[in-house]
N, C-alpha and C positions, 0 to 999 in steps of 0.2 A: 488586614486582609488574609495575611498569610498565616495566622491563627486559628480563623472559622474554617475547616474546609470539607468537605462535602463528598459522598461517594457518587460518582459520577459514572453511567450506565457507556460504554461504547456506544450503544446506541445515538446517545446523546450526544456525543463526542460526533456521530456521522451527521447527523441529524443540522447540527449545529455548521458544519462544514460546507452540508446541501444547501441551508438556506441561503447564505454570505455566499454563496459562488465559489467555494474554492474548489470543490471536486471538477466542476462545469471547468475552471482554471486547468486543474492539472491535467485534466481530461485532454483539453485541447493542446498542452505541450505534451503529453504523450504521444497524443496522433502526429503533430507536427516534427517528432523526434522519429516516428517510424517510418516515417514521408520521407527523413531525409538521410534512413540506412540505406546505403549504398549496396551492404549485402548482402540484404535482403533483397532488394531487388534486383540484383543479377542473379542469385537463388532464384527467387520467380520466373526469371526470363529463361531461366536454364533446363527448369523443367516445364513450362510451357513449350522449349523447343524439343526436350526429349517425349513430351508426350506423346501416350499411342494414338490417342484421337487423331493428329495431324500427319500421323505415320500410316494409320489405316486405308488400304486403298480405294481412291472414288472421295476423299477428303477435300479436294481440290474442287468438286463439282459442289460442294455443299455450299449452301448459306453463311453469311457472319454471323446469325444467329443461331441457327445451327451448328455450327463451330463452338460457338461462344457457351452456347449451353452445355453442351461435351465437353469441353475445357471446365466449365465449373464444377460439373457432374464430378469431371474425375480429380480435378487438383485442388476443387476447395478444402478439403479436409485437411491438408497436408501445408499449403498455405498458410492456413489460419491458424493449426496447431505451430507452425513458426512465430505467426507473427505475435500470437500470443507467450509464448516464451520468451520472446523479446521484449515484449510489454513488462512480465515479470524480471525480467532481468533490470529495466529499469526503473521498475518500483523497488528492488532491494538493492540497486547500488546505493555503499554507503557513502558516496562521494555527491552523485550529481542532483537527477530529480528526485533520487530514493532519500538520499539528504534533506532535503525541501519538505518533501512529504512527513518525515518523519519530525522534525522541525516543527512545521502546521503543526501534527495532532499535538502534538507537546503542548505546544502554545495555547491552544482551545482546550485540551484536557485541565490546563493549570487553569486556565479565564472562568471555567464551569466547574472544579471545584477549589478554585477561593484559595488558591494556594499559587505564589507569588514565584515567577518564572526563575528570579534571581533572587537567591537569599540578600538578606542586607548585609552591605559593608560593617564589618565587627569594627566595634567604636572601644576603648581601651577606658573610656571614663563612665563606663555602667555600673549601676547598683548590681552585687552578688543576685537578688531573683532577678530581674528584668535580665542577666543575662541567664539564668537557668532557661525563664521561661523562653529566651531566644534560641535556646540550644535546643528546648525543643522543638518549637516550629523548626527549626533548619534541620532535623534529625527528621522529622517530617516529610517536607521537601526533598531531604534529601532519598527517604522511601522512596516517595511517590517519583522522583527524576529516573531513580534507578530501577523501577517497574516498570517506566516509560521508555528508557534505552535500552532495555534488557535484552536488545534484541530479539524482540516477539516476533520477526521477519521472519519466514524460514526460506529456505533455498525450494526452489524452483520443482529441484528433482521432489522433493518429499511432498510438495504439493500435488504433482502430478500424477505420485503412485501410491499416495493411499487416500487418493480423491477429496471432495467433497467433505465426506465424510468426517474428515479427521481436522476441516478448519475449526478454529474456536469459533465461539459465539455468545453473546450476549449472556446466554442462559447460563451456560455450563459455567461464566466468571461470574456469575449471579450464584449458581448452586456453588460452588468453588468459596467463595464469602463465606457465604453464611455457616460451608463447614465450618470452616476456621473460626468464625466467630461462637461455632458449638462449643469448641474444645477449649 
């Protein structure tokens, strides 16, 4: 198995994840992990008490949904720019769910292209080629592990300040190949 092995698109790698439920999975300990920051929500509480909407005078005479909508108006953006850095905070811990995550794609990048999670136990009584040809698949492997751990992660901050723009994608480790395979 660990012989044949195949160039496999991220795409594929997501794609493969969607169907099986694991994103839907991590998805929902994500949420259930932001549910039970404790910092976050006394940050929320803190600035729904400092807001000006509930500061402005005649606030008292208003509606809850009235209220509620002023409240979103002015604190959703600042909210959610938290909650989402918290989010990315842990998708790159290297310890907890960011471990897990990183794990999965591992695991499904090896399963789709044909290249075997764990090298085999080296045996001391092999013919000279069979262990050539083992040195290579494990020199293989061992590419393809350290392309996978390489820490593709980036921090949070470079995410956010050169946008969008600057995530990889599919394309560009498609155009990216095939350079290399020019040269």
């Amino acid at each position: 198995m660990g012989s044949s092995s195949k160039v496999v698109r991220p795409e594929e790698v997501l794609e493969s994840l969607k169907n099986d439920g694991t994103v839907d999975a991590l998805r929902m300990k994500i949420i259930a992990q932001l549910k039970a920051n404790e910092d976050m929500k006394k940050n929320t509480m803190m600035m729904v008490e400092q807001s000006k909407v509930l500061k402005t005078p005649g606030a008292e005479k208003k509606t809850k949904r009235e209220l509620f909508d002023a409240l979103r108006q002015e604190l959703e953006t600042p909210v959610l720019e938290k909650a989402s850095k918290a989010v990315w905070e842990l998708i790159l811990d290297n310890g907890g769910l960011g471990k897990e995550i990183t794990e999965t794609v591992e695991k499904v990048f090896c399963r789709l292209s044909g290249i075997d999670a764990m090298p085999p136990p080296a045996s001391t009584s092999r013919a000279p080629q069979e262990k050539q040809t083992n040195m290579a698949v494990e020199e293989s492997e061992k590419d393809a592990s350290e392309w996978l751990s390489s820490s593709r992660k980036r921090p949070f901050g470079d995410i956010s300040t050169k946008g969008a723009a600057a995530m990889p994608n599919g394309d560009a480790t498609y155009q990216h190949d095939e350079h290399e395979e020019g040269n």
